[in-house]
C-alpha positions in Angstrom: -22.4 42.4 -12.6 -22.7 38.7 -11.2 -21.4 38.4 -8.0 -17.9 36.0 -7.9 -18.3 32.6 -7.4 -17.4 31.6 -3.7 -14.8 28.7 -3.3 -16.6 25.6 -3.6 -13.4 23.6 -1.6 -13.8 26.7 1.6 -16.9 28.6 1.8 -18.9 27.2 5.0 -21.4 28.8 2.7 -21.2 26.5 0.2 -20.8 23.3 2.0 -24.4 24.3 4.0 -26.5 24.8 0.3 -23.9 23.6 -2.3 -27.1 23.6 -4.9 -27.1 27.6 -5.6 -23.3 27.1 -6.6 -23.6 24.0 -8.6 -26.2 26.0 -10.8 -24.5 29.1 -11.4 -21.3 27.2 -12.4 -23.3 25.0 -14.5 -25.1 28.1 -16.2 -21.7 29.1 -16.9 -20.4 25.9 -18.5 -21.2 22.3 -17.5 -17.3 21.6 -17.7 -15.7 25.1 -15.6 -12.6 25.7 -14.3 -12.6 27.5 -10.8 -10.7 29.6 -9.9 -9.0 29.3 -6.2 -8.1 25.9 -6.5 -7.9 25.4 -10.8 -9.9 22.3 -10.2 -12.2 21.9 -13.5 -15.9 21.6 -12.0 -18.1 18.8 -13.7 -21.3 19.5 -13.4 -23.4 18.8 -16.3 -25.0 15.1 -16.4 -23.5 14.0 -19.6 -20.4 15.6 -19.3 -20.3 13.8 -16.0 -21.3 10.5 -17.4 -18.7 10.7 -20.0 -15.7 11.2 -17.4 -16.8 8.5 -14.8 -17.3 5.8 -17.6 -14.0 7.0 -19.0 -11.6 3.5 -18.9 -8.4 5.1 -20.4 -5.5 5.5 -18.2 -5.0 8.7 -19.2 -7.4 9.4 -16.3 -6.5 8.6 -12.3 -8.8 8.0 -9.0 -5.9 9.0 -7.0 -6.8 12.1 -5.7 -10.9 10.2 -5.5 -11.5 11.5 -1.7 -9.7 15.4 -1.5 -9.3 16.5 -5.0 -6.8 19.7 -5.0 -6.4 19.6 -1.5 -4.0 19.2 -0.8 -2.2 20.1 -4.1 -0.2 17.5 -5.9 3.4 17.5 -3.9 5.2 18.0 -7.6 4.9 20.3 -10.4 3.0 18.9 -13.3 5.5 19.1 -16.8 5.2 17.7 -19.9 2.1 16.0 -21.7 2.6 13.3 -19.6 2.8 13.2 -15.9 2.8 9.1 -15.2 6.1 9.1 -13.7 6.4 12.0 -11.2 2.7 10.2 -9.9 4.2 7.0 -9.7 7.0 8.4 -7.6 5.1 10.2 -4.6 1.6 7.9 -4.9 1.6 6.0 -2.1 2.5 9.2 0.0 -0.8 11.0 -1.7 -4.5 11.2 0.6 -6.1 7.8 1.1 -3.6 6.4 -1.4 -3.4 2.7 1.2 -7.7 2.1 0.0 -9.3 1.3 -2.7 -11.2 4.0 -4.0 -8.2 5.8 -5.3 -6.4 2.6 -6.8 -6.3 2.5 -10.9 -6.2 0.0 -13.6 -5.5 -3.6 -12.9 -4.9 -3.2 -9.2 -8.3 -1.4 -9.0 -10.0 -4.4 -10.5 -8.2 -7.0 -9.0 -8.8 -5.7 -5.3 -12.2 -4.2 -6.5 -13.7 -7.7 -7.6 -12.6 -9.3 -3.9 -14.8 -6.9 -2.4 -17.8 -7.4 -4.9 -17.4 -11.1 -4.7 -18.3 -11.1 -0.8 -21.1 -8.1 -1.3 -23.4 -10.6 -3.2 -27.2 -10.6 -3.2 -28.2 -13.7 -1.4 -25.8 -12.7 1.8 -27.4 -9.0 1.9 -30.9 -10.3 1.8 -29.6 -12.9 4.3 -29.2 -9.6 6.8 -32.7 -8.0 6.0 -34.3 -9.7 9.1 -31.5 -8.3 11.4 -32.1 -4.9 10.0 -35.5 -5.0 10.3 -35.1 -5.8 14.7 -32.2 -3.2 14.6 -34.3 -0.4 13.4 -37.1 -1.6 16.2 -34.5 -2.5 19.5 -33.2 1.8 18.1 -36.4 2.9 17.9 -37.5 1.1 21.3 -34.7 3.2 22.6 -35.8 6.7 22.2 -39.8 5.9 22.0 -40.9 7.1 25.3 -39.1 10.8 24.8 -40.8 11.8 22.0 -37.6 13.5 20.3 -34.4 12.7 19.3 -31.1 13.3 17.2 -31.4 11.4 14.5 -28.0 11.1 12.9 -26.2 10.1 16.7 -29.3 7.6 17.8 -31.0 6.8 14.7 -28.7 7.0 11.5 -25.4 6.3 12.7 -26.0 3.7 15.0 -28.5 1.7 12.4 -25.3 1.7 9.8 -22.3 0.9 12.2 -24.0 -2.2 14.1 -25.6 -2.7 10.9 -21.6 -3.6 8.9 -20.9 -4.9 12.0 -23.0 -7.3 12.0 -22.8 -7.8 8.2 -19.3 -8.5 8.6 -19.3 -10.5 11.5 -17.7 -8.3 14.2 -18.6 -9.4 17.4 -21.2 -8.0 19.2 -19.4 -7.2 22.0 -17.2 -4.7 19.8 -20.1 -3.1 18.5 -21.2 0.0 20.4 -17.0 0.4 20.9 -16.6 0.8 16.7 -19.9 3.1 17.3 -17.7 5.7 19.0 -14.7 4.6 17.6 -15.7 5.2 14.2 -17.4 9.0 14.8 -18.3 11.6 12.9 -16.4 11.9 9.4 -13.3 14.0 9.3 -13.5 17.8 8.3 -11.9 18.6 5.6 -11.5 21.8 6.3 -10.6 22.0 9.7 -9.2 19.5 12.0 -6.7 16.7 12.9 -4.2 16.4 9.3 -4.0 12.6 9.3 -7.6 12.4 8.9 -7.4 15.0 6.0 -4.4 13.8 4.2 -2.7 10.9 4.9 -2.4 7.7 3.1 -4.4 5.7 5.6 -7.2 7.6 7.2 -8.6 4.6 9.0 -5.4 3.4 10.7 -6.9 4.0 14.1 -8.9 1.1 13.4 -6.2 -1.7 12.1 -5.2 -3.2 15.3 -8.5 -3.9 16.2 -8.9 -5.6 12.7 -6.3 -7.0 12.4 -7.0 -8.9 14.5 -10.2 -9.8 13.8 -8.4 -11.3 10.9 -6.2 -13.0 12.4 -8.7 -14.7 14.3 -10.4 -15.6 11.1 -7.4 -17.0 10.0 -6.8 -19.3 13.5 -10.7 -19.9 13.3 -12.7 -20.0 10.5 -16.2 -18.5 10.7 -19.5 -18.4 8.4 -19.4 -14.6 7.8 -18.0 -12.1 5.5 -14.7 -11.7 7.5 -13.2 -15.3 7.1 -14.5 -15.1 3.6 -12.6 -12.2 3.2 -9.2 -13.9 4.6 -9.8 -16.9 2.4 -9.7 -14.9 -0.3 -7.4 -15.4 -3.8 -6.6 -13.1 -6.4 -8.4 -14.1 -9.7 -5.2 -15.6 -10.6 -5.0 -18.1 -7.6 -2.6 -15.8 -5.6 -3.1 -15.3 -1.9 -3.9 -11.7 -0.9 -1.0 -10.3 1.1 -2.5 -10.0 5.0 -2.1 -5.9 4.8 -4.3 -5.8 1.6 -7.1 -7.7 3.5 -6.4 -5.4 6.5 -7.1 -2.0 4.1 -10.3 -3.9 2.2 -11.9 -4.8 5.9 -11.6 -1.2 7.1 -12.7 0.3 4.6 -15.6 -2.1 4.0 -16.5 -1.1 7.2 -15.6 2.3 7.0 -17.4 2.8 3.5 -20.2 0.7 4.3 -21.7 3.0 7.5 -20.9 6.4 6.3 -22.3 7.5 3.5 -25.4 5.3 4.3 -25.6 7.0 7.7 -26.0 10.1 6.1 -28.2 9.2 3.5 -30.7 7.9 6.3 -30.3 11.7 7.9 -31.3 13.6 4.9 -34.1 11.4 4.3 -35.3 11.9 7.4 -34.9 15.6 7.0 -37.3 15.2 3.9 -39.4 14.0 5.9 -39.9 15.7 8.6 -40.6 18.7 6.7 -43.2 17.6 3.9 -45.7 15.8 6.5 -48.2 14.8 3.2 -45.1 12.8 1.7 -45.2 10.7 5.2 -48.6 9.9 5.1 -48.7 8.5 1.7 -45.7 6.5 2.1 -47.7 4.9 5.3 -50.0 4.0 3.2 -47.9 2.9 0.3 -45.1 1.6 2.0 -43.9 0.1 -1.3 -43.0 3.5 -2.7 -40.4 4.2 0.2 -38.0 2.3 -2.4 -38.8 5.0 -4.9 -38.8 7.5 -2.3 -35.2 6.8 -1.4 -33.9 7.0 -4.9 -35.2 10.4 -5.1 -32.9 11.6 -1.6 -30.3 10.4 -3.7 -30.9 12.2 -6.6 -32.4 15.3 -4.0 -29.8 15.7 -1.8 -27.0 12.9 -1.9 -24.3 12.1 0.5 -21.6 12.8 -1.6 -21.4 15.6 -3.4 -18.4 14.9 -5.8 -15.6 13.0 -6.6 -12.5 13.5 -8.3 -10.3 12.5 -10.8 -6.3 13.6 -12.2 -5.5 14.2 -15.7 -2.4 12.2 -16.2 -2.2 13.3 -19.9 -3.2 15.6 -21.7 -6.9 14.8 -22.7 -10.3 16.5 -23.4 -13.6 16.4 -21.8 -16.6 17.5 -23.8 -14.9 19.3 -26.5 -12.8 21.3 -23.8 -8.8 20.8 -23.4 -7.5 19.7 -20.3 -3.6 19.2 -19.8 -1.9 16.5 -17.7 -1.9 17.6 -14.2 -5.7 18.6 -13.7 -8.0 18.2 -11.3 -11.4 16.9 -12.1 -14.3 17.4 -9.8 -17.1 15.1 -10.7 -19.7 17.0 -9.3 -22.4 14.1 -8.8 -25.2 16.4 -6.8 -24.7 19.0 -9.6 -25.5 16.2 -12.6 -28.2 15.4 -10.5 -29.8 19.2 -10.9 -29.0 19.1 -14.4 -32.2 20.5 -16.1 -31.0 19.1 -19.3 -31.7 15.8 -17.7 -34.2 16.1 -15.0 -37.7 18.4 -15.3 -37.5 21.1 -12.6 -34.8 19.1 -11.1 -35.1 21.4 -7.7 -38.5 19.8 -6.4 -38.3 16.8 -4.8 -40.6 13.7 -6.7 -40.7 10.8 -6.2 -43.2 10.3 -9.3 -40.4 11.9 -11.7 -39.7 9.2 -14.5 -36.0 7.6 -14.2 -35.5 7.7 -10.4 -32.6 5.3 -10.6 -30.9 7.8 -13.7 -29.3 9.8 -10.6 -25.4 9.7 -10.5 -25.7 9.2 -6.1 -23.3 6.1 -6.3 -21.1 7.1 -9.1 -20.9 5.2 -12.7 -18.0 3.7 -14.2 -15.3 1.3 -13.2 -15.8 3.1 -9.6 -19.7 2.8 -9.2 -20.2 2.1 -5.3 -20.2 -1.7 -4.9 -21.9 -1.5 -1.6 -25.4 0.8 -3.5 -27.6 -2.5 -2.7 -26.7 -2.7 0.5 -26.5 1.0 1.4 -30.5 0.9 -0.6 -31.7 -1.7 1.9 -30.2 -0.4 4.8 -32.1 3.4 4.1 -35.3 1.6 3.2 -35.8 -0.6 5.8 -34.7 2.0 8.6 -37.3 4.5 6.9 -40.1 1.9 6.7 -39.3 1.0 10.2 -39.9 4.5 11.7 -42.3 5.3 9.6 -44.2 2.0 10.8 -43.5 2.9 14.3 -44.7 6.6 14.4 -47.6 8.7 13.6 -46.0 12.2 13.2 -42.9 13.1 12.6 -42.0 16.6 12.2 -38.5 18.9 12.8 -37.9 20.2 16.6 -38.2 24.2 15.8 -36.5 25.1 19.1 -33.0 23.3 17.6 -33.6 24.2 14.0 -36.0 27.0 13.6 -39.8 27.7 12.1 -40.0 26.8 8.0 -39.6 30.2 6.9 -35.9 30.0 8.6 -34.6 26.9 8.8 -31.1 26.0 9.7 -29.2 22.8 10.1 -25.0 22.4 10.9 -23.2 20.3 8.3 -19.6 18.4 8.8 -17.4 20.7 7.3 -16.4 18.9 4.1 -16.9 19.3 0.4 -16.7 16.4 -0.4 -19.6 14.7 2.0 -23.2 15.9 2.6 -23.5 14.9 6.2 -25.6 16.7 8.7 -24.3 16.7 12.4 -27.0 16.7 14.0 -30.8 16.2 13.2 -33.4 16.9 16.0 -36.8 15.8 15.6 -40.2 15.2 17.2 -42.6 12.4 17.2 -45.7 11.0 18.3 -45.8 7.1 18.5 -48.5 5.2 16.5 
């Protein structure tokens, strides 16, 4: 007899190597309901596909960042559970930011972000990234080792929306500690795992960077972003721009910062892969799509049933939790031959879910794509070796790495490498 699934949302297990779980729930069916939280796990590609392109309103991001946890503060009844949401959803997790808005207020506050995140001001900020990556690099040269998610990763992607943004230089390596490690999800301090505004230890500070904005205007994305109207000619209230900066800022070094880590991690480990991307430096594009598809930084999403509905044949009644399982559909064998080795030859390296699809697809993906590419090009430029410090994470036959506890992030906490210069 099969053993029990573990619980996806609590096993430390699980959050260390989710891939063993996402297969045998996918073996079982590609659209499962578990059974400790009565989430319905996602994980087949298509059946993935069809709920994040999904535009009905039948279907809710409220619950985007925690999913079941924790559970919906009513009890589902009836067909229809539109009211008793509308009642209690400013009081639900992250409910003050964007990713969990719906319908028109998604797209209205959705399209003042993508309207500042266009392509000619990110290519405007390659040239910075490029000296960033050498002044870090210049910083840990002469020891020959370092933790790459604190002095490498993290660093690149906070002064790296910093600077995008226009934050002051000054205020830089303050948001670097301010900003930390993301918050567990299973353990740790409640407002950073369930309340509405997750980033309020941050609004003073932007506010009043705002405010300044607003006093004196700027070229840069900030006073942009104060001068902003909604597509009907409305000003944006002051505490909508306040939630949209922070989490700009907060959205736009996370995720990246950990998908710089696990590249790395790649990396260090497969020291063939380094050499030929030395050489063909153009392929670290194509390289970085296939850490996204590999080993993303987040590992699902989620979405409420707010009627009854069906996904992929299978019934599911108003009051359901979805959890689009994006590093499962990127496993899907269905989709991807032997979707467990990492290639960055496979065909359809951009066909991974990484950023989401939909009316919620990651409106930052450029920028977070530049920011990985260039900081890998960069170190791989700067080095001759790189390879994993055994004494901190063990020989290959037994390797072993500490992850932020969260299911809903892939984020390593630390990363500990060694390297000769070139």
């Amino acid at each position: 007899m099969d053993k029990p699934l573990p619980d996806f949302f609590n096993d430390r297990a699980v959050i260390d190597d989710p891939a063993d779980y996402f297969g045998r729930i996918r073996a079982i069916c590609p659209v499962q309901r578990e059974p400790y939280q009565g989430a319905y796990m996602v994980t087949g590609y298509d059946e993935l596909t069809e709920l994040l392109n999904r535009k009905d309103e039948g279907i809710s991001s409220c619950l985007s960042v925690l999913g079941p946890i924790p559970p919906l503060p009513f009890e589902p009844h009836g067909d229809d559970i539109g009211a008793q949401l509308d009642e209690v959803r400013d009081r639900l997790p992250w409910s003050a930011h964007l990713v969990c808005f719906d319908g028109a207020r998604h797209a209205e506050h959705r399209t003042l972000i993508t309207s500042l995140l266009t392509y000619r001001r990110i290519r405007q900020n390659e040239q910075y990234l490029r000296s960033l990556a050498d002044r870090l690099i210049d910083g840990f040269a002469s020891e020959g080792q370092c933790n790459v998610v604190v002095r490498y990763a993290h660093a690149t992607t906070t002064f790296a929306i910093s600077d995008f943004m226009g934050i002051p230089e000054s205020d830089r390596a303050v948001l670097l500690e301010a900003i930390g490690a993301p918050p567990s999800q299973i353990e740790g301090d409640a407002q950073a795992k369930v309340g509405p505004d997750p980033l309020a230890a941050l609004k003073d500070l932007f506010d009043g960077y705002l405010r300044e904005r607003l006093e004196r205007p700027r070229d840069d994305l900030l006073t942009e972003l104060v001068q902003s109207k909604f597509r009907n000619g409305e000003d944006v209230p002051f505490e909508t721009l306040s939630n949209l900066a922070r989490f700009l800022f907060g959205a736009g070094q996370d995720t990246t910062s950990h998908l710089i880590s696990m590249a790395v991690r790649i990396l260090a480990e497969d020291s063939d892969l380094q050499e030929r991307l030395r050489v063909e430096p153009a392929r670290i594009g194509d390289f970085i799509e296939e850490v996204l598809r590999f080993d993303p930084p987040v590992k699902a999403a989620y979405r409420l049933a707010v009627r009854d509905t069906e996904l992929a044949g299978i019934p599911l009644p108003a009051g359901s939790v979805m959890t689009a399982c994006l590093s499962a559909a990127n496993r899907d064998p269905r989709r991807f031959e032997n979707p467990d080795a990492f290639d960055i030859d496979r065909a359809g390296l951009r066909d991974h879910i990484a950023f989401s699809r939909g009316l919620h697809a990651c409106p930052g993906a450029p920028l977070g794509r530049m920011e990985a590419g260039i900081a890998i090009e960069r170190l791989l430029a700067r080095t001759k070796r790189l390879e994993l410090d055994e004494t901190r994470h063990g020989p290959p036959e037994s390797r072993h790495f500490r992850f932020v506890p969260t299911y809903t992030f892939r984020s390593l906490v630390d990363l500990h490498i060694k390297f000769e210069m070139a």
